[in-house]
NUNUNU-915443 format. One record per atom (N, C-alpha, C): residue in one letter; x, y, z. Coordinates in steps of 0.2 Angstrom, whole numbers, padded with zeros to 4 digits, always signed. Example, Ala and Ser with C-alpha at 12.3 -4.5 7.8 and 13.67 -1.06 7.14 Angstrom:
! residues 2
a+0066-0028+0039/a+0062-0022+0039/a+0066-0016+0039/s+0064-0011+0035/s+0068-0005+0036/s+0064+0000+0039/
//
This chain:
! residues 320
x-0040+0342+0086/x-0044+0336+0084/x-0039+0330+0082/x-0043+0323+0086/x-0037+0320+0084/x-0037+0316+0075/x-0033+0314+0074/x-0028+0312+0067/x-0035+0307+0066/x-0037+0302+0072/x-0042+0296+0072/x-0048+0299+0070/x-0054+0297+0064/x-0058+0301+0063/x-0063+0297+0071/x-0067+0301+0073/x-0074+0295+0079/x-0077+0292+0075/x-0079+0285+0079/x-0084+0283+0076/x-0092+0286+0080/x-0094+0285+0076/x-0102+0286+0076/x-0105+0280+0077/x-0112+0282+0081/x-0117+0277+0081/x-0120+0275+0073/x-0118+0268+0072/x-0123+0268+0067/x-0127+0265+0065/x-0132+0266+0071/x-0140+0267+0069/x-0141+0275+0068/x-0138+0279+0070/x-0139+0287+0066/x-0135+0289+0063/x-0128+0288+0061/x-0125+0291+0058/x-0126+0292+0049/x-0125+0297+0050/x-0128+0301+0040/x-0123+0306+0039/x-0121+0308+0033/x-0119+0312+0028/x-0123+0314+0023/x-0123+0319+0023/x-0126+0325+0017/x-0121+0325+0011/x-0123+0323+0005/x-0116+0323+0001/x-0120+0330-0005/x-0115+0333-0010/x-0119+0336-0013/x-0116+0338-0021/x-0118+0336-0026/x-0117+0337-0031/x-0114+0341-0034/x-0110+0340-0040/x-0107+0345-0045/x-0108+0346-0053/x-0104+0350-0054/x-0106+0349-0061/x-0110+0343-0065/x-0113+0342-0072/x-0116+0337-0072/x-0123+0333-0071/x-0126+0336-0067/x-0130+0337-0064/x-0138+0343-0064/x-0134+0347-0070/x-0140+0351-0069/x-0143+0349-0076/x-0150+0353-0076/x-0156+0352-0082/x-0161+0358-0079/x-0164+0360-0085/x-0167+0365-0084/x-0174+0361-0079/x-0176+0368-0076/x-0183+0364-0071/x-0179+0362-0065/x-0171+0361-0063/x-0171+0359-0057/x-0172+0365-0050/x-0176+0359-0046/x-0176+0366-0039/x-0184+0369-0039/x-0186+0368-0046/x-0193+0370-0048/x-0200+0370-0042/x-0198+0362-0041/x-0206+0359-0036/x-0205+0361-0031/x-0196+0363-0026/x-0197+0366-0020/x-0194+0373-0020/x-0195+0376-0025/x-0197+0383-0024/x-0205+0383-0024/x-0208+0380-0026/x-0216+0380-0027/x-0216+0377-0019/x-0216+0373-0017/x-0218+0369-0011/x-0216+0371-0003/x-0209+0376-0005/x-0206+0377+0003/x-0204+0384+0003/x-0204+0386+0006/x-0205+0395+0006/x-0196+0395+0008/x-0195+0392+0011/x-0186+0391+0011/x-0183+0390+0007/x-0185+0387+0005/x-0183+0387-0004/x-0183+0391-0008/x-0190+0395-0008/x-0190+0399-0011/x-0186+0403-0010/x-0185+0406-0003/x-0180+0411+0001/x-0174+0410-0004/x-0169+0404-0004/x-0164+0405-0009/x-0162+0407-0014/x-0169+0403-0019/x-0168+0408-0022/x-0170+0413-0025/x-0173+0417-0021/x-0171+0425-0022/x-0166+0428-0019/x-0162+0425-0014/x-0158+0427-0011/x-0150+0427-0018/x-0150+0421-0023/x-0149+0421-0026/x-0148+0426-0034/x-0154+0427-0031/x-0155+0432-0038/x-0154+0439-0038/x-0155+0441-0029/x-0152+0447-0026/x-0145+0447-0026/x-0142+0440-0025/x-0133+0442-0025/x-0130+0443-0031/x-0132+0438-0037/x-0130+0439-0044/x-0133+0446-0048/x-0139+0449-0046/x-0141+0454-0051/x-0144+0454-0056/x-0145+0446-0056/x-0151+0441-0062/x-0155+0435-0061/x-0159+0435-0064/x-0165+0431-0062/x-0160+0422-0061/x-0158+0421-0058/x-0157+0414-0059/x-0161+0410-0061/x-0165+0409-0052/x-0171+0408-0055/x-0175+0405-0059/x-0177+0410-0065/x-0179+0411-0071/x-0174+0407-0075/x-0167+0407-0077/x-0164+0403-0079/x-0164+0396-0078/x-0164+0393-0072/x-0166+0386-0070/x-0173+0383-0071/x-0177+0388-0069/x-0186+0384-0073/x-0186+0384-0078/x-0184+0391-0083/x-0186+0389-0090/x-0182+0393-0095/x-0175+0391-0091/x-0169+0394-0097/x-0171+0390-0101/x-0165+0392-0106/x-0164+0388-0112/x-0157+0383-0108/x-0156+0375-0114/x-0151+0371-0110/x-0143+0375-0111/x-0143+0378-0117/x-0138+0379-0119/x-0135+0385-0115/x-0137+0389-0110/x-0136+0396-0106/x-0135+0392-0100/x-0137+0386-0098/x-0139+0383-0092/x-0130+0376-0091/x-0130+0375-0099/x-0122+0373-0097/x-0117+0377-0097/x-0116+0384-0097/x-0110+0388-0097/x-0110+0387-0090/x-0103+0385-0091/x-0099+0385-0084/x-0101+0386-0078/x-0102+0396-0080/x-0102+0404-0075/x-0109+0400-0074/x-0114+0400-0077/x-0121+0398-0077/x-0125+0392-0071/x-0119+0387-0074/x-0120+0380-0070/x-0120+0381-0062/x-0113+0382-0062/x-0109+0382-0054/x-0115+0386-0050/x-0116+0392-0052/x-0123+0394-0046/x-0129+0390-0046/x-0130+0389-0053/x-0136+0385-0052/x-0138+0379-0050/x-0133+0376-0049/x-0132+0369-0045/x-0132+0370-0035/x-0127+0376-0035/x-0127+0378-0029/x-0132+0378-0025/x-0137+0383-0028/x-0142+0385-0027/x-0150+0382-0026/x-0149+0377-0032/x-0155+0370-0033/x-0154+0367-0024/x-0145+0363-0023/x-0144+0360-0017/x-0145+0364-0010/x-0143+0369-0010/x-0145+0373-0003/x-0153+0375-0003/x-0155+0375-0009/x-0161+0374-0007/x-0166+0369-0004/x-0165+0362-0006/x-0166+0356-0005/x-0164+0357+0004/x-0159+0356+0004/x-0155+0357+0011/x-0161+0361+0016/x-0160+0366+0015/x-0166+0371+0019/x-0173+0367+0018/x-0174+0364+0014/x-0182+0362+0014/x-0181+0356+0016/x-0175+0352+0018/x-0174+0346+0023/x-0174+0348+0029/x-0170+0356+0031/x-0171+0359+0038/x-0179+0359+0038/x-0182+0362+0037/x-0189+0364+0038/x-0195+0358+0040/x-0190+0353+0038/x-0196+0347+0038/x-0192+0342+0043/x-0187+0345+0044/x-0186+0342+0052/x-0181+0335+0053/x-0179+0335+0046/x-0171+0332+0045/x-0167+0329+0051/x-0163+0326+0054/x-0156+0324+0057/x-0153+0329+0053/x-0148+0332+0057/x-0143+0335+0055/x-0136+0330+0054/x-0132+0331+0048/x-0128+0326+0049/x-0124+0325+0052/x-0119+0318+0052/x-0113+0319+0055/x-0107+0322+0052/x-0107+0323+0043/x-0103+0323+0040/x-0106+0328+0036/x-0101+0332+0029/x-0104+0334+0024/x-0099+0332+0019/x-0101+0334+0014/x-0094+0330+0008/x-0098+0334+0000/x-0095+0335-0005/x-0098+0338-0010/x-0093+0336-0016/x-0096+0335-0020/x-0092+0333-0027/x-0091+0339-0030/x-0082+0342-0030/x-0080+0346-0035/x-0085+0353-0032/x-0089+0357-0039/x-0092+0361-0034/x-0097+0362-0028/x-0098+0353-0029/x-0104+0352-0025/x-0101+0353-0017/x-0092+0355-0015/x-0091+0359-0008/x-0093+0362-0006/x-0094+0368-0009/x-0095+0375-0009/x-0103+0373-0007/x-0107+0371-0007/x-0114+0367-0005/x-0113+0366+0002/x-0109+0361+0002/x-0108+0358+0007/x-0104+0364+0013/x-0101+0366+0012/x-0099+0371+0018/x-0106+0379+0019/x-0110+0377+0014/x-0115+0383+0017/x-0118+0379+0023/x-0121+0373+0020/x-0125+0369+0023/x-0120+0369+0030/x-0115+0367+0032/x-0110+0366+0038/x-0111+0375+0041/x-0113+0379+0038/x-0112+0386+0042/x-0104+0390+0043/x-0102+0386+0036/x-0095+0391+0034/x-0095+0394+0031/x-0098+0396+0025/x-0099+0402+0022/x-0105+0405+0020/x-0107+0411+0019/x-0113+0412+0019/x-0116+0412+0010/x-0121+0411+0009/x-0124+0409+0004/x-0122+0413-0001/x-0125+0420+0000/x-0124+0423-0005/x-0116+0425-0008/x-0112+0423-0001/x-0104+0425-0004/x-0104+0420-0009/x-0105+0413-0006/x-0104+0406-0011/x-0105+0407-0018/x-0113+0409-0020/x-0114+0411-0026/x-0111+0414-0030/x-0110+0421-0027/x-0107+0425-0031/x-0100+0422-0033/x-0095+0418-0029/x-0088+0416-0031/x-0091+0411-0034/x-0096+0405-0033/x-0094+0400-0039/x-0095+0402-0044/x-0099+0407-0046/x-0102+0410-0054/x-0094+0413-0056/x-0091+0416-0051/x-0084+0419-0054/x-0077+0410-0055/x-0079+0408-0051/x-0076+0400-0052/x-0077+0399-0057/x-0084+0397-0061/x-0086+0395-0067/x-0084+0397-0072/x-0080+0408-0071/x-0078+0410-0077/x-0071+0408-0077/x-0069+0409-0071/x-0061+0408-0071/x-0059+0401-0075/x-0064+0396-0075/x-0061+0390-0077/x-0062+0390-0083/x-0067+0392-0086/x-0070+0391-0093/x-0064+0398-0095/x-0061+0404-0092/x-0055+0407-0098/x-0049+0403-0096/x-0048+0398-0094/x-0040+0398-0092/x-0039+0393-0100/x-0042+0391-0101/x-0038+0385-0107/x-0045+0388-0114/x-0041+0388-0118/x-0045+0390-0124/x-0050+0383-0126/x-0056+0385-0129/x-0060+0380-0132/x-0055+0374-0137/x-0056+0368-0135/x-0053+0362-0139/x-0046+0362-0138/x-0043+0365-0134/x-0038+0364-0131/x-0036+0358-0128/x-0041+0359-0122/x-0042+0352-0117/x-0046+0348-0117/x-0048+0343-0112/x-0053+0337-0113/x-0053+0335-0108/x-0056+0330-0108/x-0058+0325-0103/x-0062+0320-0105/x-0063+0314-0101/x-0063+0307-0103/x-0065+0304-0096/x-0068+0300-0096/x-0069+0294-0092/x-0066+0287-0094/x-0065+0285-0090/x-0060+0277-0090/x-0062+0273-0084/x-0067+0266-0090/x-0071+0264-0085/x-0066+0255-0082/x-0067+0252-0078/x-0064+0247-0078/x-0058+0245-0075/x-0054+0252-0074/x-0049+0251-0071/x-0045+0256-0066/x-0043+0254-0062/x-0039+0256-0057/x-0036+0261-0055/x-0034+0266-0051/x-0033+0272-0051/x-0026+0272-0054/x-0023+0267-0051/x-0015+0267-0050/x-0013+0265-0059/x-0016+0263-0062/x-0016+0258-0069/x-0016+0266-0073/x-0023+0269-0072/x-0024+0277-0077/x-0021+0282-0074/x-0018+0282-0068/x-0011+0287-0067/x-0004+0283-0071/x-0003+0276-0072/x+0003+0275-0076/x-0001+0275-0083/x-0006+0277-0085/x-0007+0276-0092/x-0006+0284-0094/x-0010+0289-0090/x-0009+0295-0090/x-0002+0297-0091/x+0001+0295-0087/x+0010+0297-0088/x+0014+0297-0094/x+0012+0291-0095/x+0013+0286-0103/x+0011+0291-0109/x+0005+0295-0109/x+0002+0297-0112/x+0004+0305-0113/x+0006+0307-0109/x+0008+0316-0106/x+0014+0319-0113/x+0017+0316-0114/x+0021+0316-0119/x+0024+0326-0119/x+0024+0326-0112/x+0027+0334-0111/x+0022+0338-0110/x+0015+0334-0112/x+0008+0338-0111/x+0005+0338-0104/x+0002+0340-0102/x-0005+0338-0098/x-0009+0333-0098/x-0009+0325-0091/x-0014+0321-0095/x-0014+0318-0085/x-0019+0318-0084/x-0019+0316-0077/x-0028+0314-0074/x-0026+0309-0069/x-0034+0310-0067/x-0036+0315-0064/x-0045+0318-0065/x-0044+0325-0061/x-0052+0321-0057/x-0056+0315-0058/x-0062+0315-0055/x-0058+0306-0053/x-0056+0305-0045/x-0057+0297-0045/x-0063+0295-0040/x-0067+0294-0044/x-0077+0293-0044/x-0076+0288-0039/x-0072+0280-0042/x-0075+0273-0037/x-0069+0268-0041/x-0070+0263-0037/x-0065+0259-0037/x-0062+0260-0045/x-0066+0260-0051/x-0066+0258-0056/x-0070+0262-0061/x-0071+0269-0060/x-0072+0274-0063/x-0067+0280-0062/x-0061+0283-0066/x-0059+0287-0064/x-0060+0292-0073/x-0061+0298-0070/x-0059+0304-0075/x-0054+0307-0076/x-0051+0308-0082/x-0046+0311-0083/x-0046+0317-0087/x-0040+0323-0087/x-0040+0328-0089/x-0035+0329-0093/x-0035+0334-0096/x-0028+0337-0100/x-0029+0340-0106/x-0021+0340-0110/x-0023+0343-0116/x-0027+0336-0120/x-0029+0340-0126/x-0033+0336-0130/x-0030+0330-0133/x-0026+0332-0134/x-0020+0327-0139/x-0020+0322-0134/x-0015+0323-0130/x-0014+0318-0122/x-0020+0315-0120/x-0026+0316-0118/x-0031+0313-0116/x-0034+0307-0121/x-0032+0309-0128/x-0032+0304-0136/x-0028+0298-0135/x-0021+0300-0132/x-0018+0296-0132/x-0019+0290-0125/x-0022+0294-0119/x-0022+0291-0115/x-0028+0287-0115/x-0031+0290-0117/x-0041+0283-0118/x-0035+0278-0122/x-0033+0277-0128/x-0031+0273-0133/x-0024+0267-0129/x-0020+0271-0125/x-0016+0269-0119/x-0022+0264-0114/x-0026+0267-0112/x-0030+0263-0106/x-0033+0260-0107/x-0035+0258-0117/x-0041+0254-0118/x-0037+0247-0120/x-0030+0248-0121/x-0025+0242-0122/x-0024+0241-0114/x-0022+0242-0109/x-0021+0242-0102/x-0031+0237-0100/x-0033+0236-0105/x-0039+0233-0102/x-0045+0238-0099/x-0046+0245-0099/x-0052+0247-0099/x-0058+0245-0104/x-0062+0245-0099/x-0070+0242-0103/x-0071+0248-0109/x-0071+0254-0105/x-0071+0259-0109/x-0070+0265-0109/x-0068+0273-0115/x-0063+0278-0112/x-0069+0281-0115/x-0070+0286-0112/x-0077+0290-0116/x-0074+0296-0114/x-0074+0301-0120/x-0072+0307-0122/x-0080+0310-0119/x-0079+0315-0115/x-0084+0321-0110/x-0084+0327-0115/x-0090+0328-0113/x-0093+0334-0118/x-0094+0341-0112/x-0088+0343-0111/x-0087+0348-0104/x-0086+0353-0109/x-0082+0358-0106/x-0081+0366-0106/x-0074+0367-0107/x-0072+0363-0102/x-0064+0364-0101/x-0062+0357-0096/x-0054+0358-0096/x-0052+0351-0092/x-0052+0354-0083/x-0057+0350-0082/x-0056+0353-0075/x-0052+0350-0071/x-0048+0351-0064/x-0045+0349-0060/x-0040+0344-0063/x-0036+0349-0068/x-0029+0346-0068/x-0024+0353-0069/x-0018+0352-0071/x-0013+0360-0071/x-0014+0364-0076/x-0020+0362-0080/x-0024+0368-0085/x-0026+0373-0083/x-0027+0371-0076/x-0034+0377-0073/x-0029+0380-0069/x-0022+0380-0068/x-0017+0385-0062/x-0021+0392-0065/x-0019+0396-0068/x-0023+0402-0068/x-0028+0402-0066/x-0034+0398-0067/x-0039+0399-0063/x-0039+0398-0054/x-0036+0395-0053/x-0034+0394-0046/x-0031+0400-0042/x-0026+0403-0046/x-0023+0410-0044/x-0028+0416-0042/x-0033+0416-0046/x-0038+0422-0049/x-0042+0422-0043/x-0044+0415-0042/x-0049+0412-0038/x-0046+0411-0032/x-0042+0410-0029/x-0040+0412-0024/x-0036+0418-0021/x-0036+0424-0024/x-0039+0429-0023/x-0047+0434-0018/x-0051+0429-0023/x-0057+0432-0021/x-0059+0425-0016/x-0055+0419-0013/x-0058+0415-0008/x-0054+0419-0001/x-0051+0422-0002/x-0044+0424+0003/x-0048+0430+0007/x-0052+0436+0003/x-0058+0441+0005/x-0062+0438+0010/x-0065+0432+0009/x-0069+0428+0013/x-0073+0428+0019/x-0075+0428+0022/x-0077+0426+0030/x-0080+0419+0030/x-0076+0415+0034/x-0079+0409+0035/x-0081+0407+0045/x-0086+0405+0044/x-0087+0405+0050/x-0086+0396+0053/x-0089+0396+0061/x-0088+0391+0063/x-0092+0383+0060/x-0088+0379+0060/x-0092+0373+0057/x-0098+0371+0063/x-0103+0368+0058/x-0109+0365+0063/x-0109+0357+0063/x-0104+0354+0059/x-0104+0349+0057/x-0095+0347+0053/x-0093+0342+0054/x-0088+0341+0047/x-0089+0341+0042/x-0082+0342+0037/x-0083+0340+0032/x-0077+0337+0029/x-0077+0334+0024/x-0071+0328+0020/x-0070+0333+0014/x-0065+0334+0013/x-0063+0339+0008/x-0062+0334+0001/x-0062+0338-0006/x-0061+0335-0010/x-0053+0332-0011/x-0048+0337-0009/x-0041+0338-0011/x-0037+0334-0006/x-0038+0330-0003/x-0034+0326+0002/x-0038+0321+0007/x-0046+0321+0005/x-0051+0316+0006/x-0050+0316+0017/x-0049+0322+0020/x-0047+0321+0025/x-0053+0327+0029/x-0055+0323+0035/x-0059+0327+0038/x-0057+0334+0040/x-0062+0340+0039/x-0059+0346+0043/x-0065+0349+0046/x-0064+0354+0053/x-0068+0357+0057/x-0066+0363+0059/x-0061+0366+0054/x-0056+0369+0057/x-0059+0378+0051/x-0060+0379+0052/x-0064+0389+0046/x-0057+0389+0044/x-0051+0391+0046/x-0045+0394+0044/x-0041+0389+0037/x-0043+0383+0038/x-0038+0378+0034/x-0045+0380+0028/x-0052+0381+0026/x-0055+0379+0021/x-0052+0385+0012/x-0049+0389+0016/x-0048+0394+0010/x-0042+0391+0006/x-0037+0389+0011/x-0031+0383+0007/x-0034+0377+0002/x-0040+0374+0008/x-0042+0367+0002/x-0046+0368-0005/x-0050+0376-0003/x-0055+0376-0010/x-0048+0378-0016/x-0044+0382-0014/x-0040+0385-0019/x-0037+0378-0023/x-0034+0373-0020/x-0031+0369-0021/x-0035+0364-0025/x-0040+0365-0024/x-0045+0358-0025/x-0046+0362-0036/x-0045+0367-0037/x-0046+0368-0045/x-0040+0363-0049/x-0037+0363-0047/x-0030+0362-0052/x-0030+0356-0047/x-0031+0350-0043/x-0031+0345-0040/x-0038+0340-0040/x-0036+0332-0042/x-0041+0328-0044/x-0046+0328-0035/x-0051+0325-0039/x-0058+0327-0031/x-0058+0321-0031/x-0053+0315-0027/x-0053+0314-0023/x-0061+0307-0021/x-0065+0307-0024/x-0072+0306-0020/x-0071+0298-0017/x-0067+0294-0022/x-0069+0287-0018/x-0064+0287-0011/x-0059+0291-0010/x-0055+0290-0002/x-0062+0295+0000/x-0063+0299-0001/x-0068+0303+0003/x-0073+0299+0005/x-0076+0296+0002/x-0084+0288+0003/x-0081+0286+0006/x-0075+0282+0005/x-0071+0279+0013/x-0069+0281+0018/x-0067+0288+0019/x-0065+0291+0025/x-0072+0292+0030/x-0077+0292+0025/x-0084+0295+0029/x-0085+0288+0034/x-0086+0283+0028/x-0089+0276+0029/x-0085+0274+0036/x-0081+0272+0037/x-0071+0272+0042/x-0078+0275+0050/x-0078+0280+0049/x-0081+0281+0054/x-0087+0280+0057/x-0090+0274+0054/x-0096+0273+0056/x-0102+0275+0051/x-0103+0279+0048/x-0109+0283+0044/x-0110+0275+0039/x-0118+0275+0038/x-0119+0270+0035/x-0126+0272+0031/x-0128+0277+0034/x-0133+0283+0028/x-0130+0288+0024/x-0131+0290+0017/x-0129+0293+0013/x-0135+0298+0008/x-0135+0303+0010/x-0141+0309+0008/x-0137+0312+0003/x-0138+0311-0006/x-0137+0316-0011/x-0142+0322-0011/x-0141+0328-0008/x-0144+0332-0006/x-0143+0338-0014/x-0148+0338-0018/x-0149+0342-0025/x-0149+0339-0031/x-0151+0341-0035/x-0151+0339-0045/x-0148+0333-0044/x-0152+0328-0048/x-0146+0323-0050/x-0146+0316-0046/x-0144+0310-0048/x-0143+0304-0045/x-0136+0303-0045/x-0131+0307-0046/x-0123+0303-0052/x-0123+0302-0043/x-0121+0308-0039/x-0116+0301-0031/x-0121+0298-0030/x-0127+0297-0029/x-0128+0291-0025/x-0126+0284-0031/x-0127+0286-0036/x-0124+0280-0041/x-0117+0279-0037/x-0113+0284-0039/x-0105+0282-0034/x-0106+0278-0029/x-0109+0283-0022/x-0108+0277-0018/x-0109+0271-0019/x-0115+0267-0022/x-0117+0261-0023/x-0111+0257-0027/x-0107+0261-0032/x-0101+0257-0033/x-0098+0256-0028/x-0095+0261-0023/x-0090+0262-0019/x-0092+0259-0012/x-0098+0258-0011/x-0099+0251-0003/x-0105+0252-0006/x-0108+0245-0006/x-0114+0241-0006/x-0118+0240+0000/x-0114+0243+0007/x-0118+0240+0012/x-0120+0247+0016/x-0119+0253+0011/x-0123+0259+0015/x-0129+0258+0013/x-0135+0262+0016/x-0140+0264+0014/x-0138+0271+0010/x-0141+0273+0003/x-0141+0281+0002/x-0148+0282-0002/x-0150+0287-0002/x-0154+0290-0004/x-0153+0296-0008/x-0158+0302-0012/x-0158+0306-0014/x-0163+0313-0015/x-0162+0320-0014/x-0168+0326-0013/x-0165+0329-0016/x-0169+0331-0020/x-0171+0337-0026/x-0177+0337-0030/x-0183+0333-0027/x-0190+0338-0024/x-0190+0337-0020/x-0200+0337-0018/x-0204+0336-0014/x-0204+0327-0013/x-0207+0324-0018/x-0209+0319-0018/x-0202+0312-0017/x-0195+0315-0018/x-0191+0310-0014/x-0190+0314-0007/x-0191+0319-0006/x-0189+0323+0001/x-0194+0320+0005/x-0201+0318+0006/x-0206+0313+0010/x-0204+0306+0008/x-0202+0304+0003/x-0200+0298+0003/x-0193+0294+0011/x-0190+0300+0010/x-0182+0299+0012/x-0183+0298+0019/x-0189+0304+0019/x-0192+0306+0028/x-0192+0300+0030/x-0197+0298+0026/x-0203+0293+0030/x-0195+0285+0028/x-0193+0285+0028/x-0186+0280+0028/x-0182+0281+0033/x-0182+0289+0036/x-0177+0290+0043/x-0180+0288+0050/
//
């Protein structure tokens, strides 16, 4: 494939983008398990791979079993490939791209026809665990830092490291970036970045610091069980979190999920490498608003939209 990503036509060019962490509330995925029999299909295909009612958990868990980690990651998986399938069903464009926030790849490569669903589930509920034992409760942290610049909270994070842990692990859009580490260092750095002129540094109410060099155990563990795998032929592209670069290639995905735990996700080069090629449609495909909020920082001149029911999945239709 060449280095040049193609342009696309674009009056059809789209992207399926797909959510992570963040994202979930109990009831998600509800209306199209009720509505679309392929939906449904997921999740009990779901409930079959794990050995527990998922399910059951998402319509009317409790919120607190519904944020653990191990919990989330399937269940977020699950809500979005179900939406997905109920876009198939109702006669969607297929994209030109796929793209997914953090675990929202793992989504995104089912939907692309690279991994099969039930392998997915099963690893990201163990993804979920690895990450939540690698660093002990209040250890690490995490933070948002709004206002400023990528380049600005990678020199503030450094300033702040002090031998520790402190680095961006989510860069959202021009002027949203996430940062991870240990706890201390992260203290230091909001207080660093808000003298550097951040609007503002907000301490995250997460589990653990994700995608920074806290989670290397986790990444070890986990790629293990990514490395058993069978991936199959892509249907479509996709932009990976961990070097914002298109792939089509089944053999290179088992290197970029591993990598992508302990490395920042990348998302504002990802919207730009997508965009670069023509794509001017953007589909959050599961729970939640947060990417299409992204894009809209990150280019103002795409259209995007959003499915996780019925009622925006006719809406979306009747727009394509």
């Amino acid at each position: 494939m060449s280095d040049e990503p193609a342009i696309r036509n674009p009056q059809s060019a789209i992207a399926y983008i797909f959510p992570g962490q963040g994202s979930q509330a109990v009831g998600m995925g509800k209306d199209l398990f009720d509505n679309f029999a392929s939906s449904r299909e997921v999740f009990e295909a779901a409930d079959d791979a794990l050995g527990f009612s998922l399910s059951e958990m998402c319509f009317s868990g409790s919120e607190a079993d519904l944020q653990l980690t191990a919990n989330t990651q399937p269940a977020i998986l699950t809500a979005s490939v179900a939406a997905f399938h109920a876009m198939e069903s109702e006669g969607f464009p297929m994209p030109d791209f796929v793209a997914g926030h953090s675990l929202g790849e793992y989504s995104a490569l089912v939907a692309a026809g690279v991994l099969d669903f039930a392998d997915a589930v099963r690893t990201v509920r163990k993804r979920g665990t690895y990450m939540q034992e690698a660093v002990p409760v209040g250890v690490g942290a995490m933070a948002a830092i709004l206002g400023l610049d990528v380049e600005t909270v990678e020199a503030g994070c450094a300033e702040a490291a002090r031998g520790q842990v402190c680095s961006p692990a989510n860069i959202n859009s021009h002027s949203q970036v996430v940062i991870a580490g240990n706890a201390e260092a992260v203290d230091r750095a909001c207080e660093i970045l808000k003298e550097k002129g951040a609007k503002r540094a907000i301490k995250l109410n997460v589990s653990a610091p994700f995608h920074c060099a806290l989670m290397m155990s986790a990444q070890e563990r986990l790629e293990l069980d990514l490395k058993v795998l069978k991936y199959g032929d892509f249907a479509f592209p996709i932009v990976h979190n961990v070097d914002a670069a298109e792939n089509t290639i089944a053999a290179n995905v088992c290197e970029k999920l591993t990598r992508q735990v302990s490395s920042p996700v990348r998302w504002l080069q990802s919207i730009e490498t997508i965009a670069a090629t023509g794509v001017n449609k953007f589909i959050e495909v599961g729970p939640g608003k947060v990417l299409t909020g992204l894009v809209r920082q990150i280019n103002r001149d795409v259209e995007y939209a959003n499915i996780e029911n019925t009622e925006s999945l006719r809406s979306t239709l009747e727009t394509l």
